[in-house]
N, C-alpha and C positions, 0 to 999 in steps of 0.2 A: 504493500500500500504506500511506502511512508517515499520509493525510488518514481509511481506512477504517480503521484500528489506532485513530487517537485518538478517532473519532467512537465507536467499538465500547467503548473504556476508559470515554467520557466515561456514557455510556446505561450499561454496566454500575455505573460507580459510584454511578447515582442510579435504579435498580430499586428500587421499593420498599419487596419481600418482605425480601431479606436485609436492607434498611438498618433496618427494623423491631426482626427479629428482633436484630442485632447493640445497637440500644440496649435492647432487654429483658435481654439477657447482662451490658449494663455496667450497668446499676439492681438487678442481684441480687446476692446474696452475692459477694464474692470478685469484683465485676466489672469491676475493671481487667484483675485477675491473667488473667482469663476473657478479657476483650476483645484482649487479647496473644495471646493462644494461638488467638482466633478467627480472627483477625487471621492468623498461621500458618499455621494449615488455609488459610486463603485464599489465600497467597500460594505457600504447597507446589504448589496444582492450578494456579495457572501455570505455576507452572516445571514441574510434569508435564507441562503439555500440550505446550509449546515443547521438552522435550525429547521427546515423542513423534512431532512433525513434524519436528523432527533426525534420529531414526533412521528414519522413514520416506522423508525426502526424501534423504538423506544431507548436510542445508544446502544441498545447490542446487536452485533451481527448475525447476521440466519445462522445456524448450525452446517458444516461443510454436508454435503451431501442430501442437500433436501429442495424441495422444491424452490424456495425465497430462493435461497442463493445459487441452485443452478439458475433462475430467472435473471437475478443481476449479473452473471455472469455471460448471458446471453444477451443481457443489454448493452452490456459491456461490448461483447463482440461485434453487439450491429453500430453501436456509434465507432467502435475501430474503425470496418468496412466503411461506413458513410462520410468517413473521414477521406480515408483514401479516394472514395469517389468523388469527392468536392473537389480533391486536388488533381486526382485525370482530367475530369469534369475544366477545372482554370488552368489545364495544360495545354489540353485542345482545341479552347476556344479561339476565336481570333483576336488576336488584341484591340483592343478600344479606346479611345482615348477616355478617362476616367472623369463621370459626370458630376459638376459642384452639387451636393445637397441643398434641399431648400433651404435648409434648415440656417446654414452657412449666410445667408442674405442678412438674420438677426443679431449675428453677432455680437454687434457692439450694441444692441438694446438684450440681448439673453440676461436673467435676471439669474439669482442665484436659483429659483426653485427650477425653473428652465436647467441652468448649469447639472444640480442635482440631479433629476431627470435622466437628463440624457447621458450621465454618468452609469445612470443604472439600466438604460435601454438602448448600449451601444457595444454591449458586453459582447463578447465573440462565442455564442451562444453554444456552437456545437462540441465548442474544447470545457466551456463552462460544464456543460450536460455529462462530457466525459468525467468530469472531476468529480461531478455529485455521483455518480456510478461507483466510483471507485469509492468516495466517504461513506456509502452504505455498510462498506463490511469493513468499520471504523469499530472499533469500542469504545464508546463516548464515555465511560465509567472509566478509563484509564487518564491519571494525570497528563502521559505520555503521548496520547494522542491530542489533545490539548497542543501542544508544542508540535505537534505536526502539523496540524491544522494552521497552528496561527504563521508557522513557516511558510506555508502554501500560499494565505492572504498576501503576504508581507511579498512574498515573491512573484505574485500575481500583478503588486499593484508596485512592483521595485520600480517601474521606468517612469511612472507615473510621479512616482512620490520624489523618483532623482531632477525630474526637468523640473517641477514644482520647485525644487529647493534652491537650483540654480537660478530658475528666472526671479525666485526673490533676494535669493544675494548678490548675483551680478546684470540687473535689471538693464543697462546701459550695452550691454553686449548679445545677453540673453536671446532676444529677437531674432537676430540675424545668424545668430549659433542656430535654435532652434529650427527658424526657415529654410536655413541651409540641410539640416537632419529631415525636414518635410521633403523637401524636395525628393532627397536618396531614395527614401519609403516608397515613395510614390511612384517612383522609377523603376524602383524593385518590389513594386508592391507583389505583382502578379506571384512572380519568380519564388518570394518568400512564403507567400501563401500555398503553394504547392508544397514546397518544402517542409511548411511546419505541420500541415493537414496529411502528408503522408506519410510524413517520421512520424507521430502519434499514432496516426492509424492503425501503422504497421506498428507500434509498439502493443499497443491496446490487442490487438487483432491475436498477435500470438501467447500472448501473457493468457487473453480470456482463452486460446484454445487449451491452450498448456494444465488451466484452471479444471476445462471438459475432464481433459481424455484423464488428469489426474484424480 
């Protein structure tokens, strides 16, 4: 659990969509203040998820060899696959030139609850989904899970939380450091995004079969 939590923090934290969108938040109006509260939303929808795999599992895990946990194990396996197929899926297509969101027009009027928000509905949903598959067969009763958990958040939101710290200590540079890192992403967005959606995939895919046949 504790090697598929950091693998799943680390590929979250460097998807390329939200990392975009979050330094277009901190270059606009108000975009520290924004990058805080983005920052929030984002870290609210963790702890939503981990607590909704609390109240579902009750913090303990299904028993190996039973129905629950061959199920999570099989969910396990189809968001592997679905992973891999997003990233054939942005291998094969043709490239595009990448379209401004609407959203992106309000920037410099985005309010904090706005910022919030879309901190928490920009999440990169289908790596998110893998990580709550895997925290199911967590035991929330141990200290030590605790301290995986909160490594995973911490590692999920490390890029987030590193440009935040920079654009408020070196405010005068920050910008154009930042714009210059948008740019690259955006370059390579496609390229990364295959890359992080089929290395997981494939990680997930052979873990949950290895989970089956053992």
């Amino acid at each position: 659990m504790v090697v598929d939590l950091l693998l799943i923090g680390l590929v979250i934290a460097l998807e390329p969509v939200p990392l975009t969108s979050f330094i277009l938040v901190l270059g606009a109006k108000h975009g520290i203040r924004n990058g805080m509260w983005f920052i929030l939303g984002w870290l609210v929808s963790f702890v939503a998820i981990i607590a909704l795999v609390e109240l579902a599992t009750d913090g303990t895990p299904p028993a190996p060899s039973t129905a629950p946990s061959t199920a999570i194990i099989i969910v396990k396996l189809a968001i592997g696959i679905a992973l891999i197929g997003i990233g054939v899926h942005r291998r094969r297509r043709p490239q595009r030139p990448a379209k401004e969101p609407k959203w992106m027009r309000w920037l410099d009027h985005l309010s904090f609850v706005a910022a919030a928000g879309l901190g928490f509905l920009i999440q990169p949903w289908p790596f998110v989904a893998a990580g709550a598959a895997v925290i199911t067969a967590a035991d929330l009763h141990q200290g030590s899970t605790y301290i995986v958990l909160t490594a995973f958040v911490l590692l999920s939101t490390s890029t987030y939380l590193a440009m935040e710290t920079y654009a408020l200590l070196r405010p005068d540079t920050a910008a154009a450091t930042l714009n210059g890192i948008r740019r690259w992403i955006v370059t390579h967005q496609d390229q990364a995004i295959v890359i992080l959606a089929v290395s997981i995939g494939f990680w997930l895919t052979f873990t949950a079969m290895v989970q089956l046949i053992t």
